[in-house]
NUTINU-364545 format. One record per residue: residue number from 1; residue in one letter; x, y, z of N, C-alpha, C in turn. Coordinates in Angstrom, 3 decimals. Each point is the difference from the previous one (the first is absolute). Example, Ala and Ser with C-alpha at 12.3 -4.5 7.8 and 13.67 -1.06 7.14 Angstrom:
// NUTINU-364545
<site><kepa>1</kepa><zamar>A</zamar><n_x>13.190</n_x><n_y>-5.690</n_y><n_z>7.800</n_z><ca_x>-0.890</ca_x><ca_y>1.190</ca_y><ca_z>0.000</ca_z><c_x>0.900</c_x><c_y>1.200</c_y><c_z>0.000</c_z></site>
<site><kepa>2</kepa><zamar>S</zamar><n_x>-0.350</n_x><n_y>1.050</n_y><n_z>-0.720</n_z><ca_x>0.820</ca_x><ca_y>1.190</ca_y><ca_z>0.060</ca_z><c_x>-0.770</c_x><c_y>1.090</c_y><c_z>0.730</c_z></site>
//
This chain:
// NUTINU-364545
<site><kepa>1</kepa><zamar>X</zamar><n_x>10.522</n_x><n_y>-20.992</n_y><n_z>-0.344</n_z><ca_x>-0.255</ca_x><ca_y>0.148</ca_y><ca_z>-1.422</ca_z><c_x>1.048</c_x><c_y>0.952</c_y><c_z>-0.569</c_z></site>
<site><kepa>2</kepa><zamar>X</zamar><n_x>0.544</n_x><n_y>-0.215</n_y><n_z>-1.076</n_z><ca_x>0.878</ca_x><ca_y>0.693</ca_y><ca_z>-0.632</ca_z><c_x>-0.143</c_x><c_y>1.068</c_y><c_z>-0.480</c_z></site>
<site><kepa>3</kepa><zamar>X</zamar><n_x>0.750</n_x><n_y>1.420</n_y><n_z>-0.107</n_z><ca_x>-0.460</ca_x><ca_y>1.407</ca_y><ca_z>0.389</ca_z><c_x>-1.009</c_x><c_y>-0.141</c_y><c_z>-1.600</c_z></site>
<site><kepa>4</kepa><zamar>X</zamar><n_x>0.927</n_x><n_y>-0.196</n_y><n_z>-1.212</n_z><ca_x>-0.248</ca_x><ca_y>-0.062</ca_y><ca_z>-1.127</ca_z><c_x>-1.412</c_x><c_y>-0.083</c_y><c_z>-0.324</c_z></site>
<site><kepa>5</kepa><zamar>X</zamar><n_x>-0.229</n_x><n_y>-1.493</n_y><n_z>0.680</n_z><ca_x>-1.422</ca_x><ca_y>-0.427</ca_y><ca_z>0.187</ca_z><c_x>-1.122</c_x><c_y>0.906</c_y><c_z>0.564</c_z></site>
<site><kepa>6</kepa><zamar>X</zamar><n_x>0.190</n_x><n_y>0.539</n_y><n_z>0.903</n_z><ca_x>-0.892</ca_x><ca_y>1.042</ca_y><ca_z>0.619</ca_z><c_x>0.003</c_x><c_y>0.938</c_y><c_z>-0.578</c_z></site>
<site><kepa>7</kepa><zamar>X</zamar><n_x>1.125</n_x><n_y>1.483</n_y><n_z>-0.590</n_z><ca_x>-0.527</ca_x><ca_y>0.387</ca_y><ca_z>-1.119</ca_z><c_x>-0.966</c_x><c_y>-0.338</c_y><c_z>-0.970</c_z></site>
<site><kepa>8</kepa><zamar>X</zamar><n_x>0.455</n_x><n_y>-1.191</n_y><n_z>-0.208</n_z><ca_x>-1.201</ca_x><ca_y>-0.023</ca_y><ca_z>-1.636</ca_z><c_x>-1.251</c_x><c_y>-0.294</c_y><c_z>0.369</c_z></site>
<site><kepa>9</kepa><zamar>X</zamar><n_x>0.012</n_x><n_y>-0.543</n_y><n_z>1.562</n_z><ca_x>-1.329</ca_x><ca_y>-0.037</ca_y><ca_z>0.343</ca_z><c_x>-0.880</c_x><c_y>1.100</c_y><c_z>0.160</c_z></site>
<site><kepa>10</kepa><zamar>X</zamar><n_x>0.706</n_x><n_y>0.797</n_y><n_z>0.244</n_z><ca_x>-0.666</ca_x><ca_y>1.723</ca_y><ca_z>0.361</ca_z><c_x>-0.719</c_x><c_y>0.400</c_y><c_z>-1.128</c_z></site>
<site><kepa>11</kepa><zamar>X</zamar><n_x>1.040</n_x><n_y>-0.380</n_y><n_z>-1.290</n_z><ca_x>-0.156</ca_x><ca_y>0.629</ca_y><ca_z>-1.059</ca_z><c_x>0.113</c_x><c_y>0.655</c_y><c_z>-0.608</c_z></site>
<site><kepa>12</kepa><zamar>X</zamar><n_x>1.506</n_x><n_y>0.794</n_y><n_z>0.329</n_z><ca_x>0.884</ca_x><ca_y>0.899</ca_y><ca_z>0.071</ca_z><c_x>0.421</c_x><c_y>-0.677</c_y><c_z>-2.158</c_z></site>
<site><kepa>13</kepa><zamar>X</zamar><n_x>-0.125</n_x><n_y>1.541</n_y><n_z>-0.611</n_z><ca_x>0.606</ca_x><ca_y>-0.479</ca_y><ca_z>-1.333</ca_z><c_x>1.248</c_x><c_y>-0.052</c_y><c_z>0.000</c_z></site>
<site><kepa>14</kepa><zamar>X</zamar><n_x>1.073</n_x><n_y>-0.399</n_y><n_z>-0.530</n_z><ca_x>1.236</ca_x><ca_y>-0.099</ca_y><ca_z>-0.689</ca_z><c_x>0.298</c_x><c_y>1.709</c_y><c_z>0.694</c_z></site>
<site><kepa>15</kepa><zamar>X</zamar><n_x>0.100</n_x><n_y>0.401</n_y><n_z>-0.904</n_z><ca_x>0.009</ca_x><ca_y>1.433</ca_y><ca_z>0.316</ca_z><c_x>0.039</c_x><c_y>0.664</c_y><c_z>1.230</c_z></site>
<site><kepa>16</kepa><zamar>X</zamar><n_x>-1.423</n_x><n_y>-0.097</n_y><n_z>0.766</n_z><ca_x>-0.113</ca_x><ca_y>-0.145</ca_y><ca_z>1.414</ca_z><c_x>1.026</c_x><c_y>-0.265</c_y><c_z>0.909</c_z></site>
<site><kepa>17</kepa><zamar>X</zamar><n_x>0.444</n_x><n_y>-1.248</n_y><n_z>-0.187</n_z><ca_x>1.130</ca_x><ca_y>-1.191</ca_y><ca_z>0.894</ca_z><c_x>1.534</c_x><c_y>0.798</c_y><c_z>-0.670</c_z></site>
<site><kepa>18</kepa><zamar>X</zamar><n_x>0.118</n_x><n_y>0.506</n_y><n_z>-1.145</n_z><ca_x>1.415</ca_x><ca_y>0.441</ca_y><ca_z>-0.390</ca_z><c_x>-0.112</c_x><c_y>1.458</c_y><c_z>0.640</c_z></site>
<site><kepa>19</kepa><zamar>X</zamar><n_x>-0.856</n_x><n_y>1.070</n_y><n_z>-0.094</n_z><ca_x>-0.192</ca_x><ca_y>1.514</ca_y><ca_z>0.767</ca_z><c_x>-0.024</c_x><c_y>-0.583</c_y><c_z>1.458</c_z></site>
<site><kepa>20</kepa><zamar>X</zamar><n_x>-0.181</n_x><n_y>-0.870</n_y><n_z>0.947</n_z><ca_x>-0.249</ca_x><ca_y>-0.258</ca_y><ca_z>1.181</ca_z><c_x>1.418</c_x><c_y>-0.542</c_y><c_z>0.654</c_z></site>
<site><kepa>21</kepa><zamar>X</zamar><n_x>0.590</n_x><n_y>-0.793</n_y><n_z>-0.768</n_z><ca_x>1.174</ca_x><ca_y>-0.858</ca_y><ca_z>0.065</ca_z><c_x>1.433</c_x><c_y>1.381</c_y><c_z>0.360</c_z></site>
<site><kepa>22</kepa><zamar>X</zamar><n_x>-0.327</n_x><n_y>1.199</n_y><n_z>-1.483</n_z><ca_x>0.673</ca_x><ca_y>0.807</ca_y><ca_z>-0.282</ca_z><c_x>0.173</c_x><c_y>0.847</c_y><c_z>1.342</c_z></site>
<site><kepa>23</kepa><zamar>X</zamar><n_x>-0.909</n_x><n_y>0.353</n_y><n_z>0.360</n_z><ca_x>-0.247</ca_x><ca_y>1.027</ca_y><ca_z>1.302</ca_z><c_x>0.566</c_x><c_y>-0.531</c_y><c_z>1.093</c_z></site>
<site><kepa>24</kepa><zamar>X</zamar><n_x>-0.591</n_x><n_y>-1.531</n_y><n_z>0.253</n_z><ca_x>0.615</ca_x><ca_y>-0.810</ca_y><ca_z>1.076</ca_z><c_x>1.679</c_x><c_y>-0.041</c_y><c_z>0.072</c_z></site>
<site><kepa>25</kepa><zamar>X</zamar><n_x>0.600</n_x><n_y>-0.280</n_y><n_z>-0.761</n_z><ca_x>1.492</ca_x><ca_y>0.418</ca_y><ca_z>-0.680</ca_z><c_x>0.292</c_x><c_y>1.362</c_y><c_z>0.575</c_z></site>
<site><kepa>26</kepa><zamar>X</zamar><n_x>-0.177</n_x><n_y>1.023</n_y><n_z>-0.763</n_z><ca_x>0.434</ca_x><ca_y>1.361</ca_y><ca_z>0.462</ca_z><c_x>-0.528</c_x><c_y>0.204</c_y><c_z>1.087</c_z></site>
<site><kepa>27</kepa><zamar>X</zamar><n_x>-1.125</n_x><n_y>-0.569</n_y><n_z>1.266</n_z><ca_x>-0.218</ca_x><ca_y>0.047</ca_y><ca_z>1.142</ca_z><c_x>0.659</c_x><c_y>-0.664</c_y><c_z>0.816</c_z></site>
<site><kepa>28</kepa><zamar>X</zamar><n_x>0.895</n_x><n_y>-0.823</n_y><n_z>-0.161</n_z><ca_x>0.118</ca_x><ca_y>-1.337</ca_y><ca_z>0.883</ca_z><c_x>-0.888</c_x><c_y>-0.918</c_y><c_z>0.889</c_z></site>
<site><kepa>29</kepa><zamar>X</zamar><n_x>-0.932</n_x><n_y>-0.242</n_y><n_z>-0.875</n_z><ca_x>-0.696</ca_x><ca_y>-0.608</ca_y><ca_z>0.446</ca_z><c_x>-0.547</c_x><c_y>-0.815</c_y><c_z>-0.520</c_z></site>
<site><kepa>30</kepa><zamar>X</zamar><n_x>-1.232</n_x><n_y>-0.843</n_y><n_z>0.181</n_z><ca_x>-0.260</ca_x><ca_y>-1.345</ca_y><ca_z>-0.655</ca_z><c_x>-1.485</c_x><c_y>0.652</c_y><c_z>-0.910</c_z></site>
<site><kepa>31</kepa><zamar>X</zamar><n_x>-0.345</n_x><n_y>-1.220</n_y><n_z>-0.772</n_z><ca_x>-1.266</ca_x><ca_y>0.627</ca_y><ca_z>-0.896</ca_z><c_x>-1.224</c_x><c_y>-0.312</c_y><c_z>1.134</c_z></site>
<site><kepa>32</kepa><zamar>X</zamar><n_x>-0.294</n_x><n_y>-0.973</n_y><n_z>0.985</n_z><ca_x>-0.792</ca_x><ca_y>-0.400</ca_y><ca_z>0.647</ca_z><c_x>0.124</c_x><c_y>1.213</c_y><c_z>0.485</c_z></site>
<site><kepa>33</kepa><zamar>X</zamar><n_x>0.652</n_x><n_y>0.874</n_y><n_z>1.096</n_z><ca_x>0.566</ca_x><ca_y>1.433</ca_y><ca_z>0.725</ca_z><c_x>-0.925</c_x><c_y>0.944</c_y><c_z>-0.890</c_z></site>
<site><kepa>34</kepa><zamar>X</zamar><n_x>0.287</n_x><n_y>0.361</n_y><n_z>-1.302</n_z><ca_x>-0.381</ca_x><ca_y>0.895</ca_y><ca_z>-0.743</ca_z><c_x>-1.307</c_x><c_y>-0.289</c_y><c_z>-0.025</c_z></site>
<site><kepa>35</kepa><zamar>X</zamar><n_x>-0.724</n_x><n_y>-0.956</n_y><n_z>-0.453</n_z><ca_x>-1.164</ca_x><ca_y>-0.318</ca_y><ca_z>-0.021</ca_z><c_x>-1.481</c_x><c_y>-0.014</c_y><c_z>1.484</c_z></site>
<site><kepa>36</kepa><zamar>X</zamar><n_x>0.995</n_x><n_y>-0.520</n_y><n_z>0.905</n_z><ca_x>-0.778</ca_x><ca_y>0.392</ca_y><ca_z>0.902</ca_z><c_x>0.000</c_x><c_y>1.354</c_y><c_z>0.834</c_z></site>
<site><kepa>37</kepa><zamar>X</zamar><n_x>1.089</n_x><n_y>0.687</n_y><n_z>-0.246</n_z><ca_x>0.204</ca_x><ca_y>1.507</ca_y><ca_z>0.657</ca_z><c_x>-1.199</c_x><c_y>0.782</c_y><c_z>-1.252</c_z></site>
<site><kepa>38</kepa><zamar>X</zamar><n_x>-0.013</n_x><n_y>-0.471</n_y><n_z>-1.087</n_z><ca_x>-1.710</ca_x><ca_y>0.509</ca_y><ca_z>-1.062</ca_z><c_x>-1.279</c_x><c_y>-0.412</c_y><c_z>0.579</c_z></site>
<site><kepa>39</kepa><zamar>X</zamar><n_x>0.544</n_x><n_y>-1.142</n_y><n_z>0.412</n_z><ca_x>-2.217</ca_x><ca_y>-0.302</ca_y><ca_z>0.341</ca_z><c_x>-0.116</c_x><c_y>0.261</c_y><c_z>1.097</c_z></site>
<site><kepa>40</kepa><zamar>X</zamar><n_x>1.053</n_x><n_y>0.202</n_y><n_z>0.726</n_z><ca_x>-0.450</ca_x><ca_y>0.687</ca_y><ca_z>1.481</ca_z><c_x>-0.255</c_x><c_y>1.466</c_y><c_z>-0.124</c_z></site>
<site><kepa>41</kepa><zamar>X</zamar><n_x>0.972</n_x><n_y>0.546</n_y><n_z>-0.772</n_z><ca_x>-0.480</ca_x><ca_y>1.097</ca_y><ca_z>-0.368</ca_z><c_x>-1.401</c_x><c_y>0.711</c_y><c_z>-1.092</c_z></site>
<site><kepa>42</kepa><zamar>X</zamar><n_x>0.028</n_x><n_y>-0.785</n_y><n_z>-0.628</n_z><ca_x>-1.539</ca_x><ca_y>-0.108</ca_y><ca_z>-0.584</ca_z><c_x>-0.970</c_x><c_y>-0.091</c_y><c_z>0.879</c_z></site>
<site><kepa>43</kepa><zamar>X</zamar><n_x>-0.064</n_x><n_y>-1.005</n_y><n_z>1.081</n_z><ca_x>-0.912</ca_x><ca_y>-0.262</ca_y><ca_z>0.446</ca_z><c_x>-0.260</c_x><c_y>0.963</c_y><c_z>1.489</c_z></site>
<site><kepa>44</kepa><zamar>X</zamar><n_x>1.019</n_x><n_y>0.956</n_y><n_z>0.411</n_z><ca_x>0.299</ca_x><ca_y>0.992</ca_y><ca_z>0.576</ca_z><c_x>-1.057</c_x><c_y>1.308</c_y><c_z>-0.582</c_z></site>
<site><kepa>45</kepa><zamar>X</zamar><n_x>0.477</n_x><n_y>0.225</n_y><n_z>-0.989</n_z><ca_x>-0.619</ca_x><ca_y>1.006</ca_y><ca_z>-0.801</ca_z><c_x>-1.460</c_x><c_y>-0.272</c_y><c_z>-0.238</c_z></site>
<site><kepa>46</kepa><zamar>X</zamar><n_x>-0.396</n_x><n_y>-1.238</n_y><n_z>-0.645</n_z><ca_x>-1.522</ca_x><ca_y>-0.277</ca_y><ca_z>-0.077</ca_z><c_x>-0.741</c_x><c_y>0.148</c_y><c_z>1.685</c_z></site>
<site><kepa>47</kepa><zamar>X</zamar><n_x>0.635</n_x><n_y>-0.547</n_y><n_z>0.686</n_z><ca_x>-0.534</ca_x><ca_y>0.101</ca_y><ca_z>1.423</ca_z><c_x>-0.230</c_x><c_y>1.578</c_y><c_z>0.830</c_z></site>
<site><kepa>48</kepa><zamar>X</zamar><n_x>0.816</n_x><n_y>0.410</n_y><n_z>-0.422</n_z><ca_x>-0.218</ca_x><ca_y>1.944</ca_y><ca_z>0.145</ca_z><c_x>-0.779</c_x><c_y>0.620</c_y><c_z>-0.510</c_z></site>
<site><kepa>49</kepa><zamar>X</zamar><n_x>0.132</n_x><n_y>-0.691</n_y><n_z>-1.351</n_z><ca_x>-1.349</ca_x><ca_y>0.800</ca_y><ca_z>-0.534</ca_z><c_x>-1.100</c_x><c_y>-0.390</c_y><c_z>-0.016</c_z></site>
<site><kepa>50</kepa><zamar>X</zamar><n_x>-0.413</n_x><n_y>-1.237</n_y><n_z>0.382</n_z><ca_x>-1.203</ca_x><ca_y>-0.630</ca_y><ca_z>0.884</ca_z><c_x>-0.272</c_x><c_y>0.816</c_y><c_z>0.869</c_z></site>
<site><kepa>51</kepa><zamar>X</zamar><n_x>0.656</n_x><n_y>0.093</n_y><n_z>0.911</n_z><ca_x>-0.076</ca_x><ca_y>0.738</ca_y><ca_z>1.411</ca_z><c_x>-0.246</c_x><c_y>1.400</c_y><c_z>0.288</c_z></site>
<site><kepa>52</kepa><zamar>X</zamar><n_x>0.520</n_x><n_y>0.636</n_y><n_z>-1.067</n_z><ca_x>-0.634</ca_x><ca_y>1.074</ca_y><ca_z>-0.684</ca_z><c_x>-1.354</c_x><c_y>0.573</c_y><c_z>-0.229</c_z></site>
<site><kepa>53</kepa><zamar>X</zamar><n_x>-0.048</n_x><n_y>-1.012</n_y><n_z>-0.977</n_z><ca_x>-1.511</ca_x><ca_y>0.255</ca_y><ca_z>-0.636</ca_z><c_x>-1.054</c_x><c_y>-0.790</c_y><c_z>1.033</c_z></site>
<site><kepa>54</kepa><zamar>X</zamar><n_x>0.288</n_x><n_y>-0.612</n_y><n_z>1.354</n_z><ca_x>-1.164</ca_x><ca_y>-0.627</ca_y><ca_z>0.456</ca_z><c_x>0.096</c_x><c_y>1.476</c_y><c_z>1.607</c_z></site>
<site><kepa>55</kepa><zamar>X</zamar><n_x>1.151</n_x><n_y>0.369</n_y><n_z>0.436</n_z><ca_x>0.221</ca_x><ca_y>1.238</ca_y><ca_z>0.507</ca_z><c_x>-1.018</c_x><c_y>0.829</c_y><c_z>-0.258</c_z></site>
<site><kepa>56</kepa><zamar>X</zamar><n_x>-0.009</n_x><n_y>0.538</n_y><n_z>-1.694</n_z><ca_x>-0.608</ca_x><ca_y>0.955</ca_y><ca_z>-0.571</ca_z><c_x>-1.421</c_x><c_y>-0.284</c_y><c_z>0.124</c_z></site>
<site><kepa>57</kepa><zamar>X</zamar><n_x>-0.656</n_x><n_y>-0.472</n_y><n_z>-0.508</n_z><ca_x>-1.230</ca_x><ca_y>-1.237</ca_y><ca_z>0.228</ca_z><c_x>-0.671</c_x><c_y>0.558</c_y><c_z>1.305</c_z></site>
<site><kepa>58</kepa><zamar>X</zamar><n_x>0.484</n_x><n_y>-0.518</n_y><n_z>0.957</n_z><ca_x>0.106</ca_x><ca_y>0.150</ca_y><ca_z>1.222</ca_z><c_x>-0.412</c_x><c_y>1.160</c_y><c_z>0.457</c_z></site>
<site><kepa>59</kepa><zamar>X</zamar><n_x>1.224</n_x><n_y>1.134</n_y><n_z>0.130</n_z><ca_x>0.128</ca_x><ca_y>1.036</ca_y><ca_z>-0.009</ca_z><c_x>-1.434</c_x><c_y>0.911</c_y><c_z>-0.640</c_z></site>
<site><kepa>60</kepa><zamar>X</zamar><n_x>-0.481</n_x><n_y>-0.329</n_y><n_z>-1.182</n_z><ca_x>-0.920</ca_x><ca_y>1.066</ca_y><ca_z>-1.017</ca_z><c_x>-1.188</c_x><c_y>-0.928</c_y><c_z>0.070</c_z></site>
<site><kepa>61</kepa><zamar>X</zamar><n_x>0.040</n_x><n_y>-0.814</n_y><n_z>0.453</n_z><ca_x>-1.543</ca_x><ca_y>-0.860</ca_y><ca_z>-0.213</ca_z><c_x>-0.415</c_x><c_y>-0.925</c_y><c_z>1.449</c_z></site>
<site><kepa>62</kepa><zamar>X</zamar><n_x>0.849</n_x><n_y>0.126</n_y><n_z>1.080</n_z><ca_x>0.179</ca_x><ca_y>-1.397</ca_y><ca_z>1.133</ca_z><c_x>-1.691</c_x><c_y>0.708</c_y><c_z>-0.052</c_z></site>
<site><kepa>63</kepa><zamar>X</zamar><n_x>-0.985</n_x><n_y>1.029</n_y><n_z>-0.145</n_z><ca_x>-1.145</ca_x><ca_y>-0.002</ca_y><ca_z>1.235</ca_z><c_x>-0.630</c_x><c_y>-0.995</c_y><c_z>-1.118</c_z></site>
<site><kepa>64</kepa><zamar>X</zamar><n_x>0.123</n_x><n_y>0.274</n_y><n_z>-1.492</n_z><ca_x>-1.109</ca_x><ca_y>-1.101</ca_y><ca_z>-0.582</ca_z><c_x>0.756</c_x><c_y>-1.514</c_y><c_z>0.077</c_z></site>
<site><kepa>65</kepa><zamar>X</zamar><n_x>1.060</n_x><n_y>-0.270</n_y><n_z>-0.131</n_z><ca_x>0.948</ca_x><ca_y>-1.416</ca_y><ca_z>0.738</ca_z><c_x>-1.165</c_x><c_y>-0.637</c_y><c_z>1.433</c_z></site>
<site><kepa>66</kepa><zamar>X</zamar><n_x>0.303</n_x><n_y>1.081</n_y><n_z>0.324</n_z><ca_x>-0.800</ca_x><ca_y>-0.690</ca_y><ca_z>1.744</ca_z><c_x>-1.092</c_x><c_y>0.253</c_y><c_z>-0.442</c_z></site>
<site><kepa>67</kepa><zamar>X</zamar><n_x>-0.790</n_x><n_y>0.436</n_y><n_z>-0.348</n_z><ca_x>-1.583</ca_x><ca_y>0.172</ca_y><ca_z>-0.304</ca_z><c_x>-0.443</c_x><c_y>-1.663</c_y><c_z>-0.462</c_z></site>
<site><kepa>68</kepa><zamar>X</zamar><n_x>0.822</n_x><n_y>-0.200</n_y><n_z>-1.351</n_z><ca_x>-0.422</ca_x><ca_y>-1.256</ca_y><ca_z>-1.010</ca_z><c_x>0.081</c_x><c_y>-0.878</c_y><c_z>0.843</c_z></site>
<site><kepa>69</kepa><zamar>X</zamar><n_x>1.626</n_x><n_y>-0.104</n_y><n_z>0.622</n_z><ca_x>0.410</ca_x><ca_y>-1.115</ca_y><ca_z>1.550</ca_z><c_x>-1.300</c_x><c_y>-0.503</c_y><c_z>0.645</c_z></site>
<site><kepa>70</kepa><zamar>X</zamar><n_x>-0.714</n_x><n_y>0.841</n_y><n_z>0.399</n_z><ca_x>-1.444</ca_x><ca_y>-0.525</ca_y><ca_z>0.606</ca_z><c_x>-1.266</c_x><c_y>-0.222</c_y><c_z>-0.621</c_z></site>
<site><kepa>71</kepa><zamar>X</zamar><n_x>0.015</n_x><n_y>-0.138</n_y><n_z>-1.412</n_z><ca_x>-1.172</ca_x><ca_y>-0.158</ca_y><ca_z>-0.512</ca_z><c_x>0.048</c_x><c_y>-1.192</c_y><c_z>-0.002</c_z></site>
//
């Protein structure tokens, strides 16, 4: 499928695709590159802080966690 095409499928605005394009340029690199080095990294960051807060959880509450576990 043609890169073009997949952009607009995303749903990337005008705007979006010209700031993304721009970076890719002064990076040497491609917009697909730029785009997925973001959602991996997005999805990096959301996953930490999941891990975090279920850590914490854990940590300050595991005896009522395991308590409920067996009801």
């Amino acid at each position: 499928m043609p890169s073009a095409k997949t952009k607009k499928l995303i749903g990337f605005t005008e705007e979006q695709v010209a700031a993304i394009n721009t970076l890719a340029t002064r990076q040497g690199t491609t917009f697909t590159a730029i785009v997925s080095e973001a959602v991996d990294e997005y999805a990096s960051v959301r996953t930490n802080a999941m891990d975090q807060i279920l850590d914490r959880l854990l940590t300050e509450h595991g005896d009522i966690i395991d308590r409920l576990s067996r009801t």
